[in-house]
Each structure stands twice: as C-alpha cells, then as structure tokens.
C-alpha positions as semicolon CSV with decimal commas, in nm:
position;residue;x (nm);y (nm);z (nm)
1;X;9,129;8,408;13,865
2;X;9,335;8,384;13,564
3;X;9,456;8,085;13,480
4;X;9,867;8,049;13,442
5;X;9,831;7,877;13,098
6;X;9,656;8,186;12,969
7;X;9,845;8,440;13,146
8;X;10,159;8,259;12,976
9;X;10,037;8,405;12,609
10;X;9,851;8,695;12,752
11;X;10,042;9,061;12,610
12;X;9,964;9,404;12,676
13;X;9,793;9,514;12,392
14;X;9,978;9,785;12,319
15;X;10,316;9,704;12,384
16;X;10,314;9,356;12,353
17;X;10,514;9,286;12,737
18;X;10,363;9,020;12,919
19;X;10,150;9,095;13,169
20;X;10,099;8,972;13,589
21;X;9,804;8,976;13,828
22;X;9,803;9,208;14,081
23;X;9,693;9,180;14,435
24;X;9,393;9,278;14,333
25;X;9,344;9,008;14,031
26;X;9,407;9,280;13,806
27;X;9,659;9,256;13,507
28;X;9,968;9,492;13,506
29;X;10,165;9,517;13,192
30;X;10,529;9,475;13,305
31;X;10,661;9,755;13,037
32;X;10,748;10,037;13,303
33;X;10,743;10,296;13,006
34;X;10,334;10,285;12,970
35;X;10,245;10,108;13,297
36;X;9,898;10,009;13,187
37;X;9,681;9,822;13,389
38;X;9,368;9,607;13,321
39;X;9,067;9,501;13,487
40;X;8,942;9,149;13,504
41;X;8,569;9,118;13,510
42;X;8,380;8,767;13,619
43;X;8,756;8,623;13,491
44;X;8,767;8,774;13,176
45;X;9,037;9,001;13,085
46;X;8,917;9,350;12,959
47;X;9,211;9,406;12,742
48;X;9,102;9,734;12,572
49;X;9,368;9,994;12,574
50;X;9,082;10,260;12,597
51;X;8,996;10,120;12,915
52;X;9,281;10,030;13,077
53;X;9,404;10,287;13,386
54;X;9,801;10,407;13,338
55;X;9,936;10,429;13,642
56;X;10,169;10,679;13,815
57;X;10,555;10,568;13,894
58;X;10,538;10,500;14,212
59;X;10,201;10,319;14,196
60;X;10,343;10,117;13,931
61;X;10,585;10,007;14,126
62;X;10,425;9,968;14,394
63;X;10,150;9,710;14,199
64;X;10,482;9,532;14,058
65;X;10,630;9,456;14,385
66;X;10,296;9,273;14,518
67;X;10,259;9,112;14,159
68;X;10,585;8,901;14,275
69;X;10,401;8,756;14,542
70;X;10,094;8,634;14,340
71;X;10,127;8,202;14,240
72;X;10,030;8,283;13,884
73;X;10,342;8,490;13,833
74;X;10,604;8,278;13,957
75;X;10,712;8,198;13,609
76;X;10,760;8,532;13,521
77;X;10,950;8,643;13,803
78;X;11,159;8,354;13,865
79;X;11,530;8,456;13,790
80;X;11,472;8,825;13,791
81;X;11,642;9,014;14,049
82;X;11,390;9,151;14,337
C-alpha cells in the first residue's frame, strides 16, 4: 500500500501528472494523453517508463473511475467533477 504522503510527490515519469492507485494497488498516471500505468511490487513503485503498460481509452477510463474510490486518492479527487 502506498502511503498518501508519498503518493502526494509521486509523478509519472514521463509526463510529470500525478499519479492514483488503482483498485488493484497499481499507479495510474492521471494524464489521459499517455495513460501509463505502473506496477507496485512488495510496496515499491516500479516507476520505469519501459515497464509501465499504456492502456487503451476505455480501460483508462475505466481504471480512473475506480481510482476515485480508493482512500489514498481523496486528495486528488476532491473538487473535481465526477
């Protein structure tokens, strides 16, 4: 589990957006354009852009929308429309 201090600095590595944990405890950059995501293994974020999985629109989308309901990403989401 990543912890919300660390998610607070954490960037994609390629663009720079900040990223959210997925339902799955995965990070998901929150740039639509490249929607990169990342794995997290034994709580350590694998943030190699050579490694990461870009994801199809609707996937994408799909990740983001169950990213809102995660604890850790409350302070990204809050005031954002839904």
């Amino acid at each position: 589990m990543i912890h919300s201090d660390l998610l607070k600095i954490l960037v994609c590595p390629e663009t720079h957006a900040p990223l959210v944990v997925t339902e799955d405890g995965s990070l998901l950059s929150t740039d639509g354009k490249s929607r990169r995501l990342y794995r997290v293994e034994d709580d350590i974020p694998v943030l190699l852009i050579d490694e990461s999985t870009v994801l199809d629109e609707e996937k994408y989308e799909t990740a983001l929308a169950g990213a809102r309901n995660r604890p850790e990403n409350k302070a990204f989401f809050k005031g954002q429309a839904s």
